[in-house]
N, C-alpha and C positions, 0 to 999 in steps of 0.2 A: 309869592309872599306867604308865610304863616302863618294860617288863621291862628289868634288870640287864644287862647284858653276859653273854655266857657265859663259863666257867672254860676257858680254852686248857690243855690237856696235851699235852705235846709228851713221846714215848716213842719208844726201839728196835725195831723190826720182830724184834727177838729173842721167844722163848718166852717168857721169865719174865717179860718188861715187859708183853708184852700180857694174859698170864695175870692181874695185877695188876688190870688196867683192864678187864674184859672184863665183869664181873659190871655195872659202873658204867655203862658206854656202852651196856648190853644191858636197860637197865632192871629188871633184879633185887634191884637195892638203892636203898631210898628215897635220891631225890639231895637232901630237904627245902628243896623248893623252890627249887636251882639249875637251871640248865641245865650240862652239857658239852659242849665239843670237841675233838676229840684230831686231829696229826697223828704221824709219825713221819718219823726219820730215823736215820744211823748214830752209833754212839757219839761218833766223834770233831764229828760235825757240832752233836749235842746240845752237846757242851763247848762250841763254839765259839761255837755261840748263848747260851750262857749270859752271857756277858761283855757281851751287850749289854741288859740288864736290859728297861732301860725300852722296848723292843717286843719282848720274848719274853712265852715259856709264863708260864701261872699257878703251873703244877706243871710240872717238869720232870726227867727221868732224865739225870745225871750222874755221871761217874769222882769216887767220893771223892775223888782225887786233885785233881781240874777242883774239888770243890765248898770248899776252902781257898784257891783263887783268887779264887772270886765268892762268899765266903760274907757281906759285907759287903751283897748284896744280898738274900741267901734265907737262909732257914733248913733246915734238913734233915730233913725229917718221919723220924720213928722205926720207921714204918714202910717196904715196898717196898725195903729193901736185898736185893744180892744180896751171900751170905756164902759163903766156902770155910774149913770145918773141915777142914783139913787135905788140901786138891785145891783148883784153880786155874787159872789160866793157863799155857800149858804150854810151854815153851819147844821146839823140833823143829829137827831136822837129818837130811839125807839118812843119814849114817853116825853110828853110836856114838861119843859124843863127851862129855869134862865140859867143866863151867858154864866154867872157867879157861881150856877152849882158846879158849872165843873172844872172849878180852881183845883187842880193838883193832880185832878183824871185824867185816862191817857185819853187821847183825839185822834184819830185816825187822818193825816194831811198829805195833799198829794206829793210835795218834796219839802222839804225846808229852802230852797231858793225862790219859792213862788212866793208873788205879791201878797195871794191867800192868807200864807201862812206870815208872812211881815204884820201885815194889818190884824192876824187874829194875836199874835201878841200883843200888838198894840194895846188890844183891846182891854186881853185876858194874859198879863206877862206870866203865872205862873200855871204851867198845865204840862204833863208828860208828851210829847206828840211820840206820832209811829206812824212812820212812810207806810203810805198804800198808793202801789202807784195806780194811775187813772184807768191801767189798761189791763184787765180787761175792766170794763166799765160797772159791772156787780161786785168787783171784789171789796168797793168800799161798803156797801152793803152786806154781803156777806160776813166781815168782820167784824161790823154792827150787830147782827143780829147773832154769833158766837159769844158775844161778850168780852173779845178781844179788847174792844173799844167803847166807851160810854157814848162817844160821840165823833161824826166824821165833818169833816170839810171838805164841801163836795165845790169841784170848780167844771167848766165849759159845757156839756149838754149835761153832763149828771145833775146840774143843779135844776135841771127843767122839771125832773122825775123824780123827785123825793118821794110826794105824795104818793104816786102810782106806786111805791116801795112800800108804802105803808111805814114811812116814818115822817116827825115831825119837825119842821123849824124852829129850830134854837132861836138863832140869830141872822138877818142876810148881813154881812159883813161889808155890803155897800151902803145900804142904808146908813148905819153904824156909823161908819165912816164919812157921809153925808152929813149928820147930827152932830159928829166931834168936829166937824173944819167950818159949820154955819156955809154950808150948800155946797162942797166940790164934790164934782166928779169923782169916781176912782180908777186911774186907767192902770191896768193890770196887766197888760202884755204889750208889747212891742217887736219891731222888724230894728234888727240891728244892723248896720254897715260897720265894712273893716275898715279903718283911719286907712290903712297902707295901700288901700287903692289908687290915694289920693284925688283931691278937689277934683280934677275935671271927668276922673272916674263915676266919681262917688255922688255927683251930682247926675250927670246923666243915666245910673241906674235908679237912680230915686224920681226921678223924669219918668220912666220908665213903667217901674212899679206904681207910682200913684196916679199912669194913665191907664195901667193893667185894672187898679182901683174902682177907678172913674167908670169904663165901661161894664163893670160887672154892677155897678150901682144904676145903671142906666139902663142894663138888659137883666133885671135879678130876676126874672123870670124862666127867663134861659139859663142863666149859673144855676141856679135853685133844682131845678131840674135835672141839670146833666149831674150835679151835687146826690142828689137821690139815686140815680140810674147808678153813679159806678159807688157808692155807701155800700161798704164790705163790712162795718161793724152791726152783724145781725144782732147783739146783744141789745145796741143803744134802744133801737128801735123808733128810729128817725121815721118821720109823713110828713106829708107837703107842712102841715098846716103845724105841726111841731119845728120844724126848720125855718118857717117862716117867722116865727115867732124868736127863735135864736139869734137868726140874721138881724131883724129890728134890733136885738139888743146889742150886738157885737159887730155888726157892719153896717154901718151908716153915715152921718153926715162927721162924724167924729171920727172915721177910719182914715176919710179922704185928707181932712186935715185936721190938724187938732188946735181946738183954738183957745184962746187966751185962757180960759178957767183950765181946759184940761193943761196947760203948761205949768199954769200954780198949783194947780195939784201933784205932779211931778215934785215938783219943789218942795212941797209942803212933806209929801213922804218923804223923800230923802230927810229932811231936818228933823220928823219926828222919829225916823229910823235911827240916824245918828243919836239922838239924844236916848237912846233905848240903848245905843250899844249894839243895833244893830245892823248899818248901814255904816260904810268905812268913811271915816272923817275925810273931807274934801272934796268928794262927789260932788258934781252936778249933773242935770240932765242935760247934753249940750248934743242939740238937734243937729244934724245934716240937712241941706236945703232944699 
């Protein structure tokens, strides 16, 4: 008989994405009877391969923002979100400064499909943005202190390290975001499934993934670690005790399953996206099980 095709996962060289998949691709959790294959790439590149369905990932990590664009082709598994209860994306500037002064400045944003940059309009509708992608991880800094940019939007470890950059916080765009909805969550990224797998597909690798979940939440000791040992981004300048603090925020009890507030918070962006003009009328965020 001929074995199946394997399951493509396409994820972020970030912590909390590999952290997800790590138990899965390492053989610690029964895959029954699938095989997988993972590559990665940057946030903004995942989005962009999202929109071409029919030769992308099986599963794939996507800006909630990106997954209201192509949700006509995936579903959005329930688990593998990354959530900010109240911290986020952080907005930086060389000097002390509020959100209002830099109506009409350019911003430095890691793509225009991230959630980031969704909710810094929200915030701030009028402001020039300029892609800097995340990678290498000083180029948003860098363009900061040239003067290219008055101001960056720094998303996944970058936002740990502003301070150590020697710049200031604007705004966290969680928080923000927390204030305008009277307490949601913000969930910012998600694992997307292809609809054309179909149901009994698409349920068993999400079976899968959120057991691959489970056990790296249960051993994050060990993930944490081998996370360190094979970390090739010498720039970031990841330690135990800096990773560890990432992980709290972006893998935890809200990756494994997302529960009722983060579900209305889905919703609530989408509605306030639409009504901006910038989320396509009729979306919903409609979960896989």
């Amino acid at each position: 008989m001929q074995q199946a095709r394997p399951i493509r996962l396409s994820f972020s060289p970030d912590s909390d994405d590999i952290f997800m998949f790590w138990a899965l691709l390492n053989g610690k959790v029964d895959s029954e009877g699938l095989s997988f294959v993972a590559d990665r790439a940057d946030t903004e590149t995942l989005n962009t391969r999202a929109e071409g369905a029919a030769e992308n990932a099986d599963v794939i990590a996507v800006s909630i923002a990106q997954y209201a664009r192509v949700a006509k082709d995936y579903l959005l598994l329930p688990h593998g979100m990354s959530v900010g209860r109240g911290y986020g994306p952080v907005v930086v500037s060389l000097d002390e400064r509020t959100l209002a002064s830099l109506a009409g400045k350019r911003i430095g944003v890691p793509g225009l499909r991230t959630t980031a940059y969704l909710v810094l309009k929200l915030l701030l509708p009028e402001f020039e943005p300029v892609v800097v992608p995340i990678a290498p991880y000083a180029r948003s800094f860098e363009v900061l202190r040239a003067g290219e940019v008055e101001a960056a939007l720094l998303i996944h470890e970058g936002r740990l390290f502003y301070e150590r950059e020697g710049t200031k916080k604007v705004v966290d765009i969680g928080e923000a975001w927390r204030d305008a909805t009277s307490g949601l969550p913000l969930p910012l990224g998600g694992n997307a499934i292809r609809r054309d797998l179909g149901p009994e597909l698409i349920e068993k690798v999400s079976r899968i993934c959120r057991n691959s979940i489970r056990w790296a939440l249960e051993h994050k000791g060990v993930v944490a670690q081998a996370l360190l040992d094979a970390e090739t981004r010498a720039d970031v300048g990841l330690d135990a005790k800096s990773l560890d603090r990432y992980l709290e925020m972006y893998a935890n009890a809200d990756t494994l399953d997302a529960p009722a507030d983060v579900r209305q918070a889905l919703e609530e962006l989408f509605t306030r996206g639409r009504a901006a003009g910038l989320v396509p009328e009729g979306v919903r965020a409609e979960l896989a099980p």
